[in-house]
ZANU-718977 format. One line per 3 residues: number of its first residue (from 1); their letters; for each residue x, y, z of C-alpha. Coordinates in nm, 4 decimals. Example, Ala and Ser with C-alpha at 12.3 -4.5 7.8 and 13.67 -1.06 7.14 Angstrom:
% residues 2
1	AS	1.2300/-0.4500/0.7800 | 1.3670/-0.1060/0.7140
END
This chain:
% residues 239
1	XXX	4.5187/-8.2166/0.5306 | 4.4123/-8.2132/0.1506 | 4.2800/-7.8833/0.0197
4	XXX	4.0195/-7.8407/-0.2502 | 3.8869/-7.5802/-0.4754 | 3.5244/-7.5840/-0.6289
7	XXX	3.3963/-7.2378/-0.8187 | 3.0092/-7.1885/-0.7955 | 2.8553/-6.9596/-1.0070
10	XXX	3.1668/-6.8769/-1.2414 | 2.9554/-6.8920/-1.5596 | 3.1278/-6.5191/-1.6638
13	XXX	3.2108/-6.3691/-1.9535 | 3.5465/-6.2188/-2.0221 | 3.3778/-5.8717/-1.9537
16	XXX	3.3293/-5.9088/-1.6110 | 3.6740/-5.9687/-1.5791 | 3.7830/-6.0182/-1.1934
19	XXX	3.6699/-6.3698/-1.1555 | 3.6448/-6.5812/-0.8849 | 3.8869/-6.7460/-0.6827
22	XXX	4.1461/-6.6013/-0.5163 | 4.1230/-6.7328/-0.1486 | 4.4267/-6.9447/-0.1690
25	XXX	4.7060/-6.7979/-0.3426 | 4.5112/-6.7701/-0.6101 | 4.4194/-6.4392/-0.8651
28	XXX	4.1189/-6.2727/-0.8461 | 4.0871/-6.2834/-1.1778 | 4.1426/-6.5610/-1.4271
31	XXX	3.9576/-6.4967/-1.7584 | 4.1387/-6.6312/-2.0416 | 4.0704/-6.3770/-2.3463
34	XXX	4.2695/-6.5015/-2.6751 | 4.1568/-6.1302/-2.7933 | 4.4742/-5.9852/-2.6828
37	XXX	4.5893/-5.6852/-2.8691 | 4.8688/-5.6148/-2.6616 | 5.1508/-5.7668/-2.3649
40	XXX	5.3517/-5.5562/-2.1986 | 5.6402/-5.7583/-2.1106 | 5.7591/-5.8261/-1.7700
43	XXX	5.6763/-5.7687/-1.4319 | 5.6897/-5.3972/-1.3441 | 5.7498/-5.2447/-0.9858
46	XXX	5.5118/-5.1010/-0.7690 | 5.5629/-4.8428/-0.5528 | 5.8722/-4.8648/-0.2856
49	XXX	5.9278/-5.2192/-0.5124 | 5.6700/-5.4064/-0.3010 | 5.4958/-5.5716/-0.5198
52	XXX	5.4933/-5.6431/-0.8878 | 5.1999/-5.6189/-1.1589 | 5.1264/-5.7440/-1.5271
55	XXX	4.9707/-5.5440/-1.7806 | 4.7522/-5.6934/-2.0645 | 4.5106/-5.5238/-2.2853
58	XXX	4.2541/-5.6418/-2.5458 | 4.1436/-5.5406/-2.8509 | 3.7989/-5.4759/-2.6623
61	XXX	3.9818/-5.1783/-2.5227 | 3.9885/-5.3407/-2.1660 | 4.2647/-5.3673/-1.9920
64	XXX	4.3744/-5.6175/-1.6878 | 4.6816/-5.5425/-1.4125 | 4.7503/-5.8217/-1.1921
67	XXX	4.9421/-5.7615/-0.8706 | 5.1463/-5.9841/-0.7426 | 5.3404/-5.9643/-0.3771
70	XXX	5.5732/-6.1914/-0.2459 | 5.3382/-6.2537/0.1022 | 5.4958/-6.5893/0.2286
73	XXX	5.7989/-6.3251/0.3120 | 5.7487/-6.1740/0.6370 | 5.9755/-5.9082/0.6219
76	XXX	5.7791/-5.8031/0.2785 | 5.4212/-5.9054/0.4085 | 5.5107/-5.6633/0.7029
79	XXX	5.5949/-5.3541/0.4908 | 5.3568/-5.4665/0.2373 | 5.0690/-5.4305/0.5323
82	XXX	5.1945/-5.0811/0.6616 | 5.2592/-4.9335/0.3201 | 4.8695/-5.0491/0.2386
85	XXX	4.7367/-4.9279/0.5712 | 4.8981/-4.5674/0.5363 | 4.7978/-4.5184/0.1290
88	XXX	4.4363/-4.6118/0.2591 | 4.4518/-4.3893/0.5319 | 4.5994/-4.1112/0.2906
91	XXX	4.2771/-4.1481/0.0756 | 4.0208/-4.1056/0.3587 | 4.2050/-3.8310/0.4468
94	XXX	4.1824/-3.7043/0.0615 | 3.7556/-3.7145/0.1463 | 3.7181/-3.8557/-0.1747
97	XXX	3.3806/-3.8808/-0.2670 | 3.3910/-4.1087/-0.5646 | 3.4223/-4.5192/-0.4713
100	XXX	3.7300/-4.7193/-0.4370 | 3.8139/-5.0780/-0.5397 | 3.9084/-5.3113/-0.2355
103	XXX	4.0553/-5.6372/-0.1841 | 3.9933/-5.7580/0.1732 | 4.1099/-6.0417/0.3126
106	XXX	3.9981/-6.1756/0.6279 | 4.2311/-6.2946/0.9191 | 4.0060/-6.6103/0.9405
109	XXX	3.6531/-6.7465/0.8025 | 3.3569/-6.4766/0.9033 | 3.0580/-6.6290/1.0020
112	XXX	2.7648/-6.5707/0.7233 | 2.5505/-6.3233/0.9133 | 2.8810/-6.1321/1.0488
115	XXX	2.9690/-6.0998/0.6612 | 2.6642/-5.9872/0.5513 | 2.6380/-5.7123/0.8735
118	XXX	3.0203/-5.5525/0.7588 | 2.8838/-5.5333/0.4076 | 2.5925/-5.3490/0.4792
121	XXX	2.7131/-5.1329/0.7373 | 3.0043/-5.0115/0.5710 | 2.8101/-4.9544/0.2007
124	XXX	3.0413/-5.2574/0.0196 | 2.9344/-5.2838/-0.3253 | 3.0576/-5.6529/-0.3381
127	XXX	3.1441/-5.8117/-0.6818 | 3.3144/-6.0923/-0.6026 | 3.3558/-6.2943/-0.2423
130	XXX	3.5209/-6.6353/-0.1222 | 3.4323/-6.8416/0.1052 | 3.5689/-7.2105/0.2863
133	XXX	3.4175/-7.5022/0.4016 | 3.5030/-7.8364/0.5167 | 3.4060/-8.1324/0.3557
136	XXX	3.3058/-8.4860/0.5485 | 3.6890/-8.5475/0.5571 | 3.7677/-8.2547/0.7028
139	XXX	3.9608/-8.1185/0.3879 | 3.9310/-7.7167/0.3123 | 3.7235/-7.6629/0.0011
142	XXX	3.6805/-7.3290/-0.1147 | 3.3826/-7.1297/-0.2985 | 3.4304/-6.8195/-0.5234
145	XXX	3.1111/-6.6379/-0.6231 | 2.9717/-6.3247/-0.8265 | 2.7814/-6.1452/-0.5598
148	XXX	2.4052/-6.1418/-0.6708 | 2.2193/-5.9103/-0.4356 | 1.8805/-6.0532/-0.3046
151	XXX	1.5501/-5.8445/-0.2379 | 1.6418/-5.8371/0.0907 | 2.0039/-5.6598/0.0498
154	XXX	2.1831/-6.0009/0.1033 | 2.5044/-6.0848/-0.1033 | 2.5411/-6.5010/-0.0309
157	XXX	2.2897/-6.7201/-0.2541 | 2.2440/-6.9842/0.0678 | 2.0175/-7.2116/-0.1582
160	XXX	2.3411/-7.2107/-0.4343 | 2.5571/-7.2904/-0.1290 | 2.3943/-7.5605/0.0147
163	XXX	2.3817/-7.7487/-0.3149 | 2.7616/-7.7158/-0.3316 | 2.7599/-7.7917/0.0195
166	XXX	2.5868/-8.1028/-0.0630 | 2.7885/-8.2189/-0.2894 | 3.0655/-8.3300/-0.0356
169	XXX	2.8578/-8.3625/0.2516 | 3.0411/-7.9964/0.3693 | 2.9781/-7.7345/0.6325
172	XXX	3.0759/-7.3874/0.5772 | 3.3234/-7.2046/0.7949 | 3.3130/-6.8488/0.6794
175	XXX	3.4177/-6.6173/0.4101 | 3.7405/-6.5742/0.3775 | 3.7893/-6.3123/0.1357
178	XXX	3.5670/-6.0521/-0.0499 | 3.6194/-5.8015/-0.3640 | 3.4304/-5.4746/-0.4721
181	XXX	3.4028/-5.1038/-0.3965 | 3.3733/-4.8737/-0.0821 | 3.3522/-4.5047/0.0098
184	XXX	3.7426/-4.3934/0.1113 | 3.5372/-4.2235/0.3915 | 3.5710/-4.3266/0.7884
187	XXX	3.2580/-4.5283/0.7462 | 3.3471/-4.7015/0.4747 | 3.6690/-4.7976/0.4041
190	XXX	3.8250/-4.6402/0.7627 | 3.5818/-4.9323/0.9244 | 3.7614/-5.2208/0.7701
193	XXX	4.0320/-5.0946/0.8650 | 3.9405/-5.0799/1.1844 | 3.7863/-5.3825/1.1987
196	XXX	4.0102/-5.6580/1.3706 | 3.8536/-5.9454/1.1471 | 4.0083/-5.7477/0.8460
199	XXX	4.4029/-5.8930/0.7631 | 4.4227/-5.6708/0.5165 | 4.2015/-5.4297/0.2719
202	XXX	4.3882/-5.3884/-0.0188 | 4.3812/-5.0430/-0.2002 | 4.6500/-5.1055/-0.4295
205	XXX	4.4493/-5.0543/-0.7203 | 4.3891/-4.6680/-0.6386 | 4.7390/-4.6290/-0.7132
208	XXX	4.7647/-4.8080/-0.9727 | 4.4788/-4.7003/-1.2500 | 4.6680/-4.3507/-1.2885
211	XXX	4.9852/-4.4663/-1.4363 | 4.8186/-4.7591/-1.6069 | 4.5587/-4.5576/-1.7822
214	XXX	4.8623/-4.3155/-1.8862 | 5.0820/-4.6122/-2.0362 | 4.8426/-4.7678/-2.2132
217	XXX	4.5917/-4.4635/-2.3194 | 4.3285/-4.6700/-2.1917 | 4.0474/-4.4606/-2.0093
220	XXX	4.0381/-4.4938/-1.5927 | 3.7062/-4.7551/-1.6264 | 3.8386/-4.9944/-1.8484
223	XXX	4.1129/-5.0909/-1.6089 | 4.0453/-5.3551/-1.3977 | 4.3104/-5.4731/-1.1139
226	XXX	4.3661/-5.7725/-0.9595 | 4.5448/-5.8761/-0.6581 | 4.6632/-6.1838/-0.5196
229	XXX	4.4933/-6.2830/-0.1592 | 4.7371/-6.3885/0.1200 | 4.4608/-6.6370/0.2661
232	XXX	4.6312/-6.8877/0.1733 | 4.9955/-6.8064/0.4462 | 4.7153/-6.7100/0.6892
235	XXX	4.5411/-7.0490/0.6345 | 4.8846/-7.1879/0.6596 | 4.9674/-7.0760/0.9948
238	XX	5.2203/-6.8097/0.8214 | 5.1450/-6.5001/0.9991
END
């Protein structure tokens, strides 16, 4: 069955860094910034060696990690999942007040309105989200989108969707995948954990800012992390 990808509303600077698009294999971030003032070589190890990230600064100061983990492996998706679960549960336990960046990924496309409910009741600031449709042929086309909060609290532009929609004759299935902030509290993050809709909410990039920020001398809200989605082995049957 033939798979598609078509970005709405990815008109973004390099400043918003984070983009769009990560529901299939893809990163959640693909600005292209020729302003780069430094590489750092290589992939480096994350902790317990289950994943690997990139580091790249620019000479705006900011800097970009992408994470990368080896998900069509079970064994490693399997630790990869536990080690995630545990660090999350270790920073609810912290009672952090401050915000956290999250990554989740869903174990299949959430209905609109179901979306929009988990947002609001566990206080997601959402930046970025995914979502799939089919199109008249019944091939898998995929949206990315910068969240753009309505009067009424809601995150999903319908009116932008339907025009995409419309495009190639689609209907949507659900999101698949959704990027932003949370409270490490019990309410917040400890309810998408909970939540069985939830594959996965990735907190990797808690860990990650620390040693970063200290390698590069860059300050704690310039870095921005990235992570790759496994929607893509769900979507695939892998599981």
């Amino acid at each position: 069955m033939k798979k598609r990808t078509l970005l709405v509303s990815v008109a973004l600077t390099v400043g918003m860094a984070l983009l769009v698009a990560g529901l299939f294999g893809q990163p959640l971030y693909s600005a292209v910034d020729a302003a780069v003032d430094r590489l750092f070589p290589g992939q480096h190890a994350g902790a317990d060696s289950l994943y690997t990230y990139t580091v790249e600064t620019k000479r705006s100061g900011e800097v970009y990690v992408l994470v990368n983990v080896n998900f069509r492996d079970a064994a490693t998706r399997e630790r990869y999942l536990q080690a995630n679960r545990a660090k999350a549960e270790a920073l609810i336990a912290n009672v952090n007040s401050a915000p956290i960046s999250v990554t989740v990924t869903f174990a299949k496309p959430v209905p609109i309105p179901e979306f929009e409910a988990l947002i609001k009741e566990a206080g997601f600031q959402v930046e970025q989200y995914s979502l799939e449709a089919r199109d008249q042929q019944g091939g898998r086309v995929s949206y990315g989108a910068v969240a753009k909060y309505s009067s009424d609290g809601k995150v999903v532009d319908m009116e932008q969707l339907k025009a995409g929609l419309d495009k190639v004759n689609g209907s949507i299935n659900g999101a698949t995948t959704l990027v932003g902030s949370v409270l490490a509290t019990k309410e917040g993050l400890g309810l998408l954990l909970s939540d069985p809709r939830v594959y996965i909410a990735d907190v990797v990039a808690a860990e990650l800012v620390e040693p970063v920020s200290r390698d590069t001398g860059a300050s704690r809200t310039k870095i921005h992390v990235g992570v790759f989605s496994p929607y893509s082995f769900l979507s695939e049957g892998v599981r």
